[in-house]
C-alpha positions in Angstrom: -42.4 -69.9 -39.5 -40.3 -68.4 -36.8 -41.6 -66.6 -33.7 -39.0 -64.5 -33.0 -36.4 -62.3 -34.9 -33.5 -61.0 -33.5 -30.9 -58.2 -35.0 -27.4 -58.5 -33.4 -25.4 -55.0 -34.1 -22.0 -54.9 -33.1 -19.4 -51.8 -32.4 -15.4 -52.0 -31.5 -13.4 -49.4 -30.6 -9.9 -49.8 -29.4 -8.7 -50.6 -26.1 -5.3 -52.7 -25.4 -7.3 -55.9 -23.5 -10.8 -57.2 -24.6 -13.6 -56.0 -23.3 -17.5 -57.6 -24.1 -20.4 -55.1 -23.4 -24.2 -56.7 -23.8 -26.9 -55.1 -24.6 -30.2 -57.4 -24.3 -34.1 -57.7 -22.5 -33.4 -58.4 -18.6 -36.1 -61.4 -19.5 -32.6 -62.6 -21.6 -30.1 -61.8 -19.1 -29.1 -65.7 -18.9 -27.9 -65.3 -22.9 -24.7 -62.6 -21.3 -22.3 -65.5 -21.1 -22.9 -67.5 -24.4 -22.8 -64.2 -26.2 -19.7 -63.4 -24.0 -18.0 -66.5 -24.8 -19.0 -65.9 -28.8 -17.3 -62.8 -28.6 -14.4 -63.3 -27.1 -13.5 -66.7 -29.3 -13.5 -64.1 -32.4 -11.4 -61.0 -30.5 -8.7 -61.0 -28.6 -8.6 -57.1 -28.2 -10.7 -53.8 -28.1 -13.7 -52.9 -26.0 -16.9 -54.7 -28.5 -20.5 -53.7 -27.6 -23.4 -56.3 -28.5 -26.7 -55.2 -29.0 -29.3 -57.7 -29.2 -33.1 -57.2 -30.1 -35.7 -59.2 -30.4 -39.3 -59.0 -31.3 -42.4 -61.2 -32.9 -42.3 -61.9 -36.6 -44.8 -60.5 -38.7 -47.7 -62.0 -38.6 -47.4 -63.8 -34.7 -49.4 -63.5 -32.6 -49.1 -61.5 -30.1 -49.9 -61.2 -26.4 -52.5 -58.4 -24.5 -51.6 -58.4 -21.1 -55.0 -57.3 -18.4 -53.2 -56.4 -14.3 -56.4 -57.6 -12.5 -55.3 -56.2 -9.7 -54.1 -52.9 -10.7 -58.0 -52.7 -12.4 -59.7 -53.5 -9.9 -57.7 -51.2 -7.7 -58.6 -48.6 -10.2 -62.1 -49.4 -10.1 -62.0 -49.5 -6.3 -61.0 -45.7 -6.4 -63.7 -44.4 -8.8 -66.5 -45.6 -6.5 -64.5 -44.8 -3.3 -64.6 -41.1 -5.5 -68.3 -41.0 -6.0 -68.9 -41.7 -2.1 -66.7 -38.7 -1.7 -68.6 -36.1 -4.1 -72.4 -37.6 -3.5 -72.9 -39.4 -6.5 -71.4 -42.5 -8.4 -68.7 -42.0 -10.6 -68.0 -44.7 -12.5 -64.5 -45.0 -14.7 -65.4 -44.7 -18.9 -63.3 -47.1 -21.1 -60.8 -44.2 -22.0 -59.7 -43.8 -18.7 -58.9 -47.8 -18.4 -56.9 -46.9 -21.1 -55.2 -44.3 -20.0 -53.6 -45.9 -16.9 -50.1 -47.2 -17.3 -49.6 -50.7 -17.0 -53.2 -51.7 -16.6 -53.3 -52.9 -20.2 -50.1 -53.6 -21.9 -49.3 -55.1 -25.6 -46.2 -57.0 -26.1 -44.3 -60.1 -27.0 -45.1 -61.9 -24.0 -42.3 -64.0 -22.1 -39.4 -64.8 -24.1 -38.6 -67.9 -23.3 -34.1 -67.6 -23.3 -33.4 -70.8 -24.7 -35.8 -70.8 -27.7 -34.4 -66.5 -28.6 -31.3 -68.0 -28.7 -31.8 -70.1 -31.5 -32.8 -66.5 -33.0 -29.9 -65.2 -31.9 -26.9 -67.2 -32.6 -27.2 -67.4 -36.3 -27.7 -63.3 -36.2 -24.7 -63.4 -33.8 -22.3 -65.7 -35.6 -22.9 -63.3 -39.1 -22.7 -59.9 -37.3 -19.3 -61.5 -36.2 -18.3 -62.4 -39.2 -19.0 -59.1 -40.9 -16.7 -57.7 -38.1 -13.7 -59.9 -39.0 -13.9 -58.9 -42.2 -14.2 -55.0 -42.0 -11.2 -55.6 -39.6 -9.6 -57.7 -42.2 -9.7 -55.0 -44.4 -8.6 -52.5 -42.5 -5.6 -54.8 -41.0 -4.8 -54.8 -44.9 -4.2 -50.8 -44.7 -2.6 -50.8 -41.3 -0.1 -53.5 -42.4 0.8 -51.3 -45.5 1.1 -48.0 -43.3 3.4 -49.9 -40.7 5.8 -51.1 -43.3 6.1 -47.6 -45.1 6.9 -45.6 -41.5 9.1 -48.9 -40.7 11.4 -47.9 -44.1 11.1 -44.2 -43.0 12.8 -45.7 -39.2 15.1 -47.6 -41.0 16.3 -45.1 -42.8 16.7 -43.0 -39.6 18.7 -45.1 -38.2 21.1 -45.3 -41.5 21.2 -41.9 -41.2 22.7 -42.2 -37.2 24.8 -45.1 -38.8 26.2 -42.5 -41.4 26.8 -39.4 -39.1 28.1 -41.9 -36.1 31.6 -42.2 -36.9 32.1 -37.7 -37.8 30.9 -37.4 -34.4 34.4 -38.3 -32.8 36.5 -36.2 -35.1 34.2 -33.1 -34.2 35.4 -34.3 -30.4 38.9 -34.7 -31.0 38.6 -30.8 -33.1 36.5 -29.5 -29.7 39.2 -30.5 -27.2 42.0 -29.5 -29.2 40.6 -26.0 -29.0 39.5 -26.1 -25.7 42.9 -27.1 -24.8 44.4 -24.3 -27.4 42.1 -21.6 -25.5 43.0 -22.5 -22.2 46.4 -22.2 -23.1 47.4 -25.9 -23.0 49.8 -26.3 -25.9 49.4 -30.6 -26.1 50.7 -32.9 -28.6 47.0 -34.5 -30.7 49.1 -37.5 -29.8 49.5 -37.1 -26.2 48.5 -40.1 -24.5 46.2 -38.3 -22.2 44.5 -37.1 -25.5 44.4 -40.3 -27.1 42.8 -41.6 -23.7 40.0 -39.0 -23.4 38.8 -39.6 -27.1 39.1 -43.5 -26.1 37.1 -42.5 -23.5 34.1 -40.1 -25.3 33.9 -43.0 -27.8 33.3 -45.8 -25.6 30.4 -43.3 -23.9 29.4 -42.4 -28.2 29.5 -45.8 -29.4 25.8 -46.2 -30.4 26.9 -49.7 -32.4 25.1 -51.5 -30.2 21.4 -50.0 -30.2 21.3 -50.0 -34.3 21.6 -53.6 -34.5 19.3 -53.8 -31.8 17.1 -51.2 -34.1 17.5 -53.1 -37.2 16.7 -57.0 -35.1 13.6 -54.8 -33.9 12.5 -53.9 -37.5 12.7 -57.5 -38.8 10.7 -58.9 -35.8 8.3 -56.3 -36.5 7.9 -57.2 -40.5 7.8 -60.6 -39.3 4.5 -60.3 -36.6 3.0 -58.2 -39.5 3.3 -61.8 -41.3 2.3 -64.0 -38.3 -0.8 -65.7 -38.5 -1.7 -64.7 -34.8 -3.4 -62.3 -33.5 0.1 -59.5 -32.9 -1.3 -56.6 -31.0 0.4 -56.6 -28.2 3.4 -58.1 -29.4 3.7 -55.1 -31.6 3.3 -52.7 -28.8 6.0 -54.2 -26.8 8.2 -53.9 -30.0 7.5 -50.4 -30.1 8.3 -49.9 -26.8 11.8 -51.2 -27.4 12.4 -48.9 -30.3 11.2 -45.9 -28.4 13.9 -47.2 -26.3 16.5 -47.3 -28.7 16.5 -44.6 -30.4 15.9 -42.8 -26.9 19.8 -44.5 -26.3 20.8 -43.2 -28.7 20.0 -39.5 -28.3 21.3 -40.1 -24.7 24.7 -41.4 -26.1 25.4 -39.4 -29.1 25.5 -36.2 -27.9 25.3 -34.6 -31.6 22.6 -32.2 -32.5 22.4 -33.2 -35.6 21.7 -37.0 -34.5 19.6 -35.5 -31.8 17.3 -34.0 -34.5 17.1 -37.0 -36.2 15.8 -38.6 -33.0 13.4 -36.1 -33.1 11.8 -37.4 -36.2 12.4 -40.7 -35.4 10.3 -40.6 -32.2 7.6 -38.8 -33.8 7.2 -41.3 -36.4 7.2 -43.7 -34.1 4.3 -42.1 -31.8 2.3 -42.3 -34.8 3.4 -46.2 -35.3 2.2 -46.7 -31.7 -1.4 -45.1 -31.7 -2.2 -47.2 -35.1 -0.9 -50.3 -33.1 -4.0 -49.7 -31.0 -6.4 -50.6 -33.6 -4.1 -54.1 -34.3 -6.0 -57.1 -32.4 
């Protein structure tokens, strides 16, 4: 029958590197680095606490533990007592009892390498029951991301859509301006034609949707991958924030600015569950 039994608990939160935490005797303190390296060979990301405990079967025996030196210390100071006051007194069995660390009940020395063979096995399943509680909720993230992914890409259809109006609401702005400033110019002026050249080059926001819609397939595809895609995902929504930020920059069109609006919002709500993605 086995001496010892150990209980491994384990609790992850997020955080964006990985960070081990263990909890164990100081008589075990050696185990830190195996558990450590157990650890981190299962998660790549998010700050894991380990704690380990460890105590005699049922059944063992267990060790009583006499200070001799502490006792006699204590007997030493009854009779130094009874020189004080006239007459012996003499310490009853209570009052042994009664002093801290004089008699002490516990599992004795542990030695390290013999809890360990405890400990693994109880290490190596609480492991595995993390992997799969964060299988399963990888399962529900993965669905979320692909649902606000549709709701970006259809966004950015709707920039691709209102794009093109934008530069016939310019071309009605400056002939108005021009009308109420009293400039009486031909549409087809070539210093009309050249502005509107101009505002479109600065509008054209071609560029950043195909970069939006490369964006949304690389991020379907690490949703895929068989590798850990944490960070990678995090970087990818950094470069959306990015474009669509463009975008609003470029445009110059309340109406697309609105929709940038939403856009980023969904998106902040893309990059906090990325947090919980190893």
């Amino acid at each position: 029958m086995d001496v010892w039994h150990a209980t491994v608990e384990i609790v992850s939160v997020n955080r964006k590197q990985a960070e081990v935490v263990v909890q164990v005797a100081r008589e075990l303190a050696e185990l830190d680095g195996p558990v450590r390296k157990a650890v981190l060979a299962a998660v790549s990301r998010g700050r894991v606490q380990v704690s380990i405990n460890i105590e005699r079967t049922q059944g063992s025996a267990s060790a009583i533990r006499v200070d001799a030196a502490l006792a006699k210390a204590f007997h030493q100071a009854f009779l130094e007592l009874g020189e004080c006051v006239g007459h012996p007194v003499l310490p009853a069995a209570s009052d042994y009892l009664r002093q801290p660390g004089l008699i002490a009940t516990g599992d004795g020395e542990i030695d390290a390498q013999e809890a360990w063979k405890t400990i693994q096995p109880a290490l190596n399943d609480a492991l595995a029951s993390l992997a799969a509680m964060r299988e399963t909720e990888g399962a529900h993230l993965k669905a979320d991301f692909l649902a606000r992914l549709e709701t970006l890409a259809s966004f950015a259809g709707k920039i691709a859509a209102e794009a093109p109006a934008r530069l016939v609401r310019q071309r009605e702005l400056l002939a108005k301006r021009l009308r109420d400033a009293g400039l009486d110019l031909d549409p087809a002026d070539e210093r009309v034609a050249k502005e509107l050249a101009l505002f479109a080059d600065r509008c054209d926001v071609s560029e950043e949707l195909t970069r939006l819609d490369s964006h949304f397939s690389k991020f379907r595809e690490y949703l895929d991958a068989a590798e850990p895609p944490g960070r990678a995902l995090d970087f990818l929504c950094q470069e959306l924030f990015r474009e669509f930020n463009t975008i609003g920059s470029k445009a110059n069109d309340a109406g697309i600015a609105q929709t940038i609006v939403e856009a980023k919002t969904e998106l902040e709500k893309i990059r906090e569950q990325v947090q919980n993605v190893e």
